[in-house]
C-alpha positions in Angstrom: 100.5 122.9 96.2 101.1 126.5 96.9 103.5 127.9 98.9 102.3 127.1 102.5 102.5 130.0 105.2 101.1 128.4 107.9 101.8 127.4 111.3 102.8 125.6 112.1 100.2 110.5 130.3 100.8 110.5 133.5 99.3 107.3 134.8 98.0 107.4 138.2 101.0 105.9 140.5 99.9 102.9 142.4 102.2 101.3 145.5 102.8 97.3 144.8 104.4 95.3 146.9 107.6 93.6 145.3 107.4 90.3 146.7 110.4 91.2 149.6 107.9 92.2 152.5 105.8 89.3 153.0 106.5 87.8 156.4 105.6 84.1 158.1 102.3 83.5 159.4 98.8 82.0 159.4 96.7 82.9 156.4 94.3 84.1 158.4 92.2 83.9 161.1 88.7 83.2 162.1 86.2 85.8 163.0 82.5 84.1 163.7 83.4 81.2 160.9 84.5 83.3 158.2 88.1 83.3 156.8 89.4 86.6 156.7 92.5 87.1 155.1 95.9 88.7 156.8 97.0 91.8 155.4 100.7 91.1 153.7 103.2 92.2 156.6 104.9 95.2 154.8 104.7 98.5 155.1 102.7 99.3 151.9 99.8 97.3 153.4 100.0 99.2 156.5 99.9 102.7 155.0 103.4 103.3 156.5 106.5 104.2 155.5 107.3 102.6 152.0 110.3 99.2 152.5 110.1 97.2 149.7 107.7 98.9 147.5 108.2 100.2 144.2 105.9 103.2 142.6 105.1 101.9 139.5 102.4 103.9 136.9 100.1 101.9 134.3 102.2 100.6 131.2 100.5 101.2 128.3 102.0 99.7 125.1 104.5 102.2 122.9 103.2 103.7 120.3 104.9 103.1 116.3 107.1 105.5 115.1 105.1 107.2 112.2 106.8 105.8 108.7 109.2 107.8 106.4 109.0 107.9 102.9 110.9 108.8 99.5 108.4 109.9 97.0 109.8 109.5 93.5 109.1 112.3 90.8 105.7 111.0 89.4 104.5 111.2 93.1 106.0 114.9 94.2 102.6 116.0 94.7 101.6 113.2 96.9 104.9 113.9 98.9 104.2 117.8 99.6 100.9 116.7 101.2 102.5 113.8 103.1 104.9 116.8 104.3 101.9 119.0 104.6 100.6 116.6 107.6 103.7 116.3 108.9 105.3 113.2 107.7 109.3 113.2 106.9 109.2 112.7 103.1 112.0 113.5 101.1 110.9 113.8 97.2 113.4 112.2 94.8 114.6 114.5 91.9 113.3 113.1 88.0 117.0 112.3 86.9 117.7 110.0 89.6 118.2 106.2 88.9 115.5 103.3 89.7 118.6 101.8 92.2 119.7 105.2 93.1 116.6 105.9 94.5 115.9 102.7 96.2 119.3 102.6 97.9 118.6 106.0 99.3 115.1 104.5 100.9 117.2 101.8 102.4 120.0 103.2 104.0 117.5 105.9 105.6 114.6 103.4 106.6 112.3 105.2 104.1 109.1 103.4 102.0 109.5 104.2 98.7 106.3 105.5 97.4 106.2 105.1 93.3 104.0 104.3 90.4 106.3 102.5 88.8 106.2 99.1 88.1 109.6 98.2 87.5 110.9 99.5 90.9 109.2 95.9 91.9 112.0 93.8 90.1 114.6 95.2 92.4 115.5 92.6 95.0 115.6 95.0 97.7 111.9 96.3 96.8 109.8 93.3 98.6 108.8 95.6 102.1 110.9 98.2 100.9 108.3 99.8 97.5 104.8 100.6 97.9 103.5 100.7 94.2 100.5 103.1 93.5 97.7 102.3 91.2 95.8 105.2 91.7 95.7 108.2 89.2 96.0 111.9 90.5 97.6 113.0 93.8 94.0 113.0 96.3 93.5 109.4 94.7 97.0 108.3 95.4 96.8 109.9 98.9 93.5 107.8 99.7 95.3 104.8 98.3 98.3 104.7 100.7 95.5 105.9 103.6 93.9 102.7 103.5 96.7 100.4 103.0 98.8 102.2 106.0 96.0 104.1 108.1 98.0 106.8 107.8 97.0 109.9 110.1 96.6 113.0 108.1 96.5 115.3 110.8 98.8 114.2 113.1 101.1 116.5 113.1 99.9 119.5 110.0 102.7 122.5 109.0 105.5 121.1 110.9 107.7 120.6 108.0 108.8 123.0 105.1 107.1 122.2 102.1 110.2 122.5 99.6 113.0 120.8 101.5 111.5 118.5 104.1 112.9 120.1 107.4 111.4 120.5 110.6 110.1 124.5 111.0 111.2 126.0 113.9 110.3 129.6 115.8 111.6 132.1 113.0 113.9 134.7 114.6 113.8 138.5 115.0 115.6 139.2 112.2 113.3 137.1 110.4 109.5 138.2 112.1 110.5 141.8 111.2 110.8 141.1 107.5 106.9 139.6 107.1 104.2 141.5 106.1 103.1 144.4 108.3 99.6 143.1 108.6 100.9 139.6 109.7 103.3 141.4 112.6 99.6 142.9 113.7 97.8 139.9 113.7 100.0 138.6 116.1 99.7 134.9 114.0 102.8 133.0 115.0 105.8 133.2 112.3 107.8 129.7 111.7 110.8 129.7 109.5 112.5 126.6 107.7 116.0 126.7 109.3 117.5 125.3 106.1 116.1 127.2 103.4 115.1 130.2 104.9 111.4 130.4 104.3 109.2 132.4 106.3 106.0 130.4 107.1 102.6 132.0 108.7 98.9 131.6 108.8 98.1 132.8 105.1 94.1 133.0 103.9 94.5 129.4 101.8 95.5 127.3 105.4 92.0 126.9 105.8 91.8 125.2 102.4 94.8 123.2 103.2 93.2 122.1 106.4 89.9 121.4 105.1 91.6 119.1 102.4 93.9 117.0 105.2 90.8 116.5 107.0 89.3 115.1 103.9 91.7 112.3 103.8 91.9 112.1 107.4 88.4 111.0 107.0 88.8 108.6 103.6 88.7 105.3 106.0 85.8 106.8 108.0 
């Protein structure tokens, strides 16, 4: 993957009683034969001043914490383009241990993405090791769509491609230093805090989009 230089509900509030206001009395009373039902004696039913109402806003259920993963060093590629959409994925250097890496994917709550076989055997690897049968990094990526629905656009050139973390506003010091004609274009400069890197809108973003909305649209 090249060197990216990109970019990076209010419910309506209804008053309900709480259960304190209703008072003793008939349940209702007759008007020409029909039944008509006393209003609740609080002051929520009346339209007055609120007493034992609470403001309470539509619950909707909480959403899933997007997943984390560890790459290992056959899947690198796949791990830049998980970072790419914005996904925390740290990518496990080539001389690291089987258990080494697995360990790490434990202690952080990471899925440890791999095409290798014998990372299975571990005992920590059952819901822990997600093993890849797919060739190439676009297969591989459509792979681990469909068996986690991942989102591949949920939250694009948020994270530094070569170290994993977060891009923030870049600096003064920093805007000054890129190109003259990105400074004119008034395109918005990110930085990686940790390794320094400069980020902007280069001319292959639009590639790099036009692939993550490829395999945004795999399970279509």
């Amino acid at each position: 993957v090249p060197a990216l230089q990109g970019l990076g509900a209010l419910g309506r509030l209804e008053a309900v009683p709480t259960g304190g206001g209703k008072t003793a009395g008939p349940e209702s009373t007759r008007t020409g034969g029909v039944k008509v039902p006393e209003p609740e004696d609080d002051s929520c039913a009346r339209g007055g001043a609120p007493r034992d109402c609470a403001l309470r806003a539509p619950v909707s259920a909480p959403r899933a914490p997007a997943p984390r993963f560890l790459a290992d060093a056959m899947l690198a590629g796949l791990g830049r383009w998980l970072r790419a959409a914005g996904y925390d994925t740290v990518i496990a250097p080539g001389h690291h241990r089987d258990r080494d890496i697995l360990s790490r994917a434990v202690a952080e709550g990471r899925l440890l993405l791999t095409r290798d076989r014998k990372l299975l055997e571990h005992r920590e690897a059952p819901g822990r090791v997600i093993l890849l049968r797919a060739s190439g990094t676009e297969a591989c990526a459509r792979e681990l769509t469909a068996r986690l629905g991942l989102d591949w656009q949920q939250a694009p050139f948020t994270r530094c491609l070569l170290c994993n973390t977060p891009l923030a506003p870049a600096p003064e010091a920093v805007r000054v230093a890129v190109p003259p004609e990105v400074r004119r274009s008034g395109s918005p400069v990110r930085w990686c805090p940790r390794c320094r890197k400069p980020y902007w809108a280069g001319s292959h973003v639009r590639r790099m989009r036009a692939r993550l909305a490829r395999l945004a649209g795999c399970l279509a």
